[in-house]
N, C-alpha and C positions, 0 to 999 in steps of 0.2 A: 721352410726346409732350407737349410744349406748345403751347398755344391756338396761335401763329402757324404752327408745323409740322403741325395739324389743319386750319390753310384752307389751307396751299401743299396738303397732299394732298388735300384733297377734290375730287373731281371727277365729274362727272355720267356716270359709265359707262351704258355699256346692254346690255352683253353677262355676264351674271351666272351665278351657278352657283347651286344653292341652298345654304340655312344655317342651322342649327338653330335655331329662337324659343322663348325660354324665357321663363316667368313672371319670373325673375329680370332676363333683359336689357329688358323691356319696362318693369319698374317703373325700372329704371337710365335709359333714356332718359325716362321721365317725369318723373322726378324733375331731371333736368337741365333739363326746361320750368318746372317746380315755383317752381324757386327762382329764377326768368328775372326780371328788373324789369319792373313795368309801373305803370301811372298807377298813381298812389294803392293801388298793391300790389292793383288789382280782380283781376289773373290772369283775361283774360276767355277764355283758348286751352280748349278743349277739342279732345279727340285721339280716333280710332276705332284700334286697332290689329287691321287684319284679317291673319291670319295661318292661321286655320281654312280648307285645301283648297277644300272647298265654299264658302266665301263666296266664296274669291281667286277663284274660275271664274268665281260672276256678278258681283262686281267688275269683272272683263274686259268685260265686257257693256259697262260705262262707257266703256269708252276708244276714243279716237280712232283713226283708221287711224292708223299710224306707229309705234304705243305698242304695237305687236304683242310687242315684246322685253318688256312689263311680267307676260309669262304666264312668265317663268322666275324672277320675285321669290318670295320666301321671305314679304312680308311689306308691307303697305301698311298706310299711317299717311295715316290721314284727318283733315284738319285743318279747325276749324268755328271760327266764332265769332259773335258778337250783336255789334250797335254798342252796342247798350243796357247791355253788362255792362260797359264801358269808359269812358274821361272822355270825354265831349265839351265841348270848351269854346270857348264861341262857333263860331266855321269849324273850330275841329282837334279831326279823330274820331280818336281811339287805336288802336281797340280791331287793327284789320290792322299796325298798326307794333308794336304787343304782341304780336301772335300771330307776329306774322314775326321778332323774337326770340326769341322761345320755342321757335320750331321751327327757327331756325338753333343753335339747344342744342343740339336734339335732334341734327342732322345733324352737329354738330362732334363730340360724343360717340358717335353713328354712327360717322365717319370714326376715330376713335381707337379704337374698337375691332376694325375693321377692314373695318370693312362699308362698301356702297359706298349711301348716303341719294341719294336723285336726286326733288328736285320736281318735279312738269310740274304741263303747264295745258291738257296735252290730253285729257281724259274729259269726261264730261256729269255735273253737279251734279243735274242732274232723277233723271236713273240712278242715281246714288250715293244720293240722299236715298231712291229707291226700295228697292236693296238693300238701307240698312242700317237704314231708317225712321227716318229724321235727318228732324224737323219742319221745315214750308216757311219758320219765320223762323230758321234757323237758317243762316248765312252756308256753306260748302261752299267752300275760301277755296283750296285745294293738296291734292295728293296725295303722299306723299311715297313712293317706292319701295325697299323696301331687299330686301337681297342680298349677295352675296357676288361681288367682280367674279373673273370668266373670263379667263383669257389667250388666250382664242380667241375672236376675233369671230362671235358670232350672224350666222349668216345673214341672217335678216331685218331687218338693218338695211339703211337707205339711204347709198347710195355718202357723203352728208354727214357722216349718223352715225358710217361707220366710219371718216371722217376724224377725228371730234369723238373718237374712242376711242384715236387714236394720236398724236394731239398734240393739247394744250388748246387748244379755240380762243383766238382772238388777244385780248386784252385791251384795251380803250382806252386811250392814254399817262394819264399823270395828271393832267398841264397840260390836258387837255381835262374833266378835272371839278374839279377844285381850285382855289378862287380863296382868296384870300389879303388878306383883311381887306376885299375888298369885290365885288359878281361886276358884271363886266365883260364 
């Protein structure tokens, strides 16, 4: 698969089966954050990979209503970062546009291997830092969910959801973000 046939597949499924984690596919997907650019090559992402039963249970504790589909993941990728480990210079902070390359790695090489990486931004960072004793300056930035996607839609998804599972939601045109030599 190459890189442009890893974004046409990726897609944020939520109805998942489980799938084996192994020492080997966790240093694979980190190693693709690894060698991510960032300012001045500081690498400010740090990654939690929980995958151990017992966490993933109070992990759940974290999450929002809605995120109920996230108790059939195999495996949650918690992503952290500091503004302090990154450039800042004058008004521009790095370190979230670094980390959010790094963990768009992870998710491409997720999606090529054939797992289904799905971010949210619904759990609580206070819960999370509780779990997993991630100190309070410590940024708690996405949660990345992986899995293995199902051909059968979870029940507990919402009538939205399992619209979002059987066709990609709609995309913006391109003329509505692309400007061409100057924005208008």
């Amino acid at each position: 698969m190459d890189v442009k046939d890893a974004i046409i597949k990726r897609r944020a499924y939520r109805s998942l089966i489980p799938t084996k984690i192994t020492k080997k596919l966790i240093t694979d997907l980190a190693e693709c954050a690894r060698i991510t650019a960032s300012c001045f090559n500081n690498q400010p992402w740090k990654y939690v990979f929980v995958f151990k039963k017992e966490v993933l249970n109070k992990m759940h504790e974290a999450l929002s209503s809605g995120n109920e589909w996230v108790k059939k993941a195999s495996m949650i990728i918690v992503v952290l970062g500091k503004k302090e480990d990154d450039c800042v210079i004058r008004d521009r902070i790095y370190y979230r546009f670094d980390i959010g390359m790094a963990t768009e790695a992870i998710i491409l090489r997720a999606t090529e291997l054939g797992l289904v990486a799905h971010p949210i931004a619904g759990y609580s960072p206070r819960k999370t830092r509780e779990v997993l004793g991630i100190p309070e300056d410590i940024d708690v930035i996405t949660l990345v969910i992986i899995g293995k996607h199902s051909d059968k839609i979870d029940p507990v998804l919402s009538e939205k959801q399992i619209e979002a599972e059987k066709n990609r939601p709609e995309r913006i045109p391109i003329d509505d973000f692309v400007y061409i030599n100057k924005y208008i």
